[in-house]
C-alpha positions, 0 to 999 in steps of 0.5 A: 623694429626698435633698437631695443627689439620692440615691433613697431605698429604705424597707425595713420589717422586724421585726428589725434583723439586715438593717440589717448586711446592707445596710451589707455591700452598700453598702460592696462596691457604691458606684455604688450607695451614691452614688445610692442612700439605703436607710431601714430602718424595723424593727417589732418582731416580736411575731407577732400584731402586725407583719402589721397594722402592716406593712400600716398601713405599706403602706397610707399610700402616701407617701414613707416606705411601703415598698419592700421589706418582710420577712415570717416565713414563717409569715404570707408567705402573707397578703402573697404571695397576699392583698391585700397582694401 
């Protein structure tokens, strides 16, 4: 939580196009925006290295381990259906 009492959302990514996204969302929904603080960590995607960063992230298990994370398709599997889901 923020010192001003806003939830924080950590959101792990590997570009940063989906930091616009957010802000479009923040800016059309402000009953949110006002309990709400979204934190976005982006790893760069070099193919053979964000799956295992992304699971060093999930597996810190402290306040800024994601919430939500972001996988190309080509690895979703490993974290749909392993033992990252």
């Amino acid at each position: 939580m923020t010192p001003d009492g806003k939830i924080v959302i950590n959101i792990t990514t590997y570009g940063d196009e989906i930091g616009d996204l957010i802000d479009i969302y923040l800016n059309n929904n402000p009953k949110f925006a006002n309990n709400y603080e979204v934190v976005t960590n982006i790893i760069p995607n070099y193919m053979e290295d964000y799956p295992e960063q992304l699971i060093n992230e999930l597996n810190k298990y402290d306040t800024t381990s994601p919430d939500i994370y972001v996988v190309d398709s080509s690895y979703a599997g490993k974290f749909i259906n392993g033992d990252a889901s």
